[in-house]
VOBA-1610 file (N, C-alpha, C; in pm, whole numbers, padded with zeros to 5 digits, always signed):
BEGIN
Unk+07816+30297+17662Unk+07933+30242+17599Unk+08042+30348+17587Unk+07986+30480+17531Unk+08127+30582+17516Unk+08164+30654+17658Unk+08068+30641+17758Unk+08078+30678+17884Unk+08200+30570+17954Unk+08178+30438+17914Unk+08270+30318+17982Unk+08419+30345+17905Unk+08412+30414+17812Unk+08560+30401+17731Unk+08653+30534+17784Unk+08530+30625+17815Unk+08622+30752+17842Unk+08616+30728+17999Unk+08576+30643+18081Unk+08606+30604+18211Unk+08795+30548+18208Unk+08790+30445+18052Unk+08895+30379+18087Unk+09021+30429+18043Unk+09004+30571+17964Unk+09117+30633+17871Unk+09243+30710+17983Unk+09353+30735+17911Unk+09443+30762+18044Unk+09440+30945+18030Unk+09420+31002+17964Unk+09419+31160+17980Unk+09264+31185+17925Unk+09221+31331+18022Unk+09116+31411+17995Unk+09052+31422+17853Unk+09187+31423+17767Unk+09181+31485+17660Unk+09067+31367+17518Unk+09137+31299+17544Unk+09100+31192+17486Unk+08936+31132+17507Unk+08888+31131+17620Unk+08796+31150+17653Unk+08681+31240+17641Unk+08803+31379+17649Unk+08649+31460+17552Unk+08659+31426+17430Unk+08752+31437+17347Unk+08718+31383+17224Unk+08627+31272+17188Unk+08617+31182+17269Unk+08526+31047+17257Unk+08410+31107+17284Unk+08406+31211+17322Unk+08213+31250+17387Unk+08199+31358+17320Unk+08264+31434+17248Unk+08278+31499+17138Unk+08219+31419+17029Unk+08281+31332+16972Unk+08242+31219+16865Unk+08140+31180+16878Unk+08109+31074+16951Unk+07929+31030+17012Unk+07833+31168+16980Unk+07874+31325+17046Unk+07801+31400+16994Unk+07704+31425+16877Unk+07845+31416+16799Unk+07827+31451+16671Unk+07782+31358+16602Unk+07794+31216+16611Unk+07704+31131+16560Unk+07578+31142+16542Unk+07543+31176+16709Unk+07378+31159+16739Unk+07333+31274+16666Unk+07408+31398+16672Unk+07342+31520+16590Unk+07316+31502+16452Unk+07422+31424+16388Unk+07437+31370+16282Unk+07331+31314+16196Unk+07314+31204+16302Unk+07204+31074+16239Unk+07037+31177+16252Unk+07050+31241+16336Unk+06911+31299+16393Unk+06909+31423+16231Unk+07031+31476+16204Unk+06972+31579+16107Unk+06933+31510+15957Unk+07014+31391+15972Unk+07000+31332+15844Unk+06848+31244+15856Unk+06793+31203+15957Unk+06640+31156+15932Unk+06575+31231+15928Unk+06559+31408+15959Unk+06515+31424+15916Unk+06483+31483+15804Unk+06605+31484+15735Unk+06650+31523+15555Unk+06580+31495+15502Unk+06590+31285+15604Unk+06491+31230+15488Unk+06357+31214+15441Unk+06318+31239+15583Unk+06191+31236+15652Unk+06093+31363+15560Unk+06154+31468+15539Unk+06153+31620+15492Unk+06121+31537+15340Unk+06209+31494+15285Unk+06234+31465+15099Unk+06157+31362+15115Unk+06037+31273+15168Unk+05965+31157+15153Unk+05843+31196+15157Unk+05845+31332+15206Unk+05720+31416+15258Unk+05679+31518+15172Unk+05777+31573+15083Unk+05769+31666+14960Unk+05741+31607+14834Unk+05777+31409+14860Unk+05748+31359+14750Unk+05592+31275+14771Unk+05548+31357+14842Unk+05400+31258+14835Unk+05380+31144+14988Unk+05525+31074+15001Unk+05470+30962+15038Unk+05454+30989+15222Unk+05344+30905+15197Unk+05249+30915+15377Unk+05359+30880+15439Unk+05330+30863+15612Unk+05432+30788+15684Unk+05306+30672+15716Unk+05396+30576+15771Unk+05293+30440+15817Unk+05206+30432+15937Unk+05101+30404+15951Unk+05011+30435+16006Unk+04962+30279+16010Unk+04944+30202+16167Unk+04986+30088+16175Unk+04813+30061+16284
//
């Protein structure tokens, strides 16, 4: 999806910024699970086991 947008943007620039952003999301979401993952694990609770 952010690959199709910075296909359709009219300068370079803009484009890295869009893949810049997406970056930082994914780094984002990934440090924050495992914040949580970390604080669910200090408080005792198991993970699920299915």
């Amino acid at each position: 999806m952010v690959l199709g947008l910075a296909l359709q943007v009219e300068s370079w620039a803009v484009a890295g910024k869009l893949l810049l952003i997406w970056f930082l999301v994914l780094l984002s979401s990934a440090s924050v699970a495992h914040l949580i993952a970390k604080a669910a694990r200090q408080k005792g609770i198991e993970p699920w086991k299915q």
